[in-house]
Steps between C-alpha positions, in 0.01 A plus 500: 500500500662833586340804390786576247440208350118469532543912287756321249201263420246764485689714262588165267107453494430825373747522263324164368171665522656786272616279236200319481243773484758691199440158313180538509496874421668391218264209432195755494653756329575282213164392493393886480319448830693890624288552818603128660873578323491848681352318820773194509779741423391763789518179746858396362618852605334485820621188599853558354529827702363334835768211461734862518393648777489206702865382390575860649245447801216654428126289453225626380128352525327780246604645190465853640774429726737336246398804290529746750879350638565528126403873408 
C-alpha cells in the first residue's frame, strides 16, 4: 500500500471516528449526561481536526501538538 494511500485510509478512519463520537455526544447530551456530552464532543473535534492535518501532512500523537499546530 503506498503511503498516499495508506494516509487516505487514515484520514477516512478518523473522519469515522468523528462522526461516531458526535453521535454519541448527542446521545448523552440528550440524556442530560453534559460532562460525557462535553467529553464525546471534545473527541469529535479532535479527531475531525487530526483527519485535517494529516490530509495536509501533518500527524500528531498528543493533543498538545494538534493544539499547538492549531493555535
Amino acid at each position: 500500500m503506498s503511503q498516499e494511500s495508506q494516509a487516505e485510509k487514515m484520514t477516512t478512519s478518523l473522519l469515522h471516528k468523528a462522526s461516531q463520537a458526535l453521535e454519541s455526544a448527542w446521545s448523552e447530551f440528550q440524556a442530560e449526561r453534559l460532562d460525557f456530552a462535553a467529553n464525546r464532543a471534545y473527541y469529535a473535534c479532535f479527531y475531525a481536526a487530526s483527519a485535517v492535518m494529516l490530509h495536509r501532512g501533518r500527524q500528531f500523537v498528543k493533543h498538545s501538538g494538534l493544539r499547538g499546530a492549531i493555535h
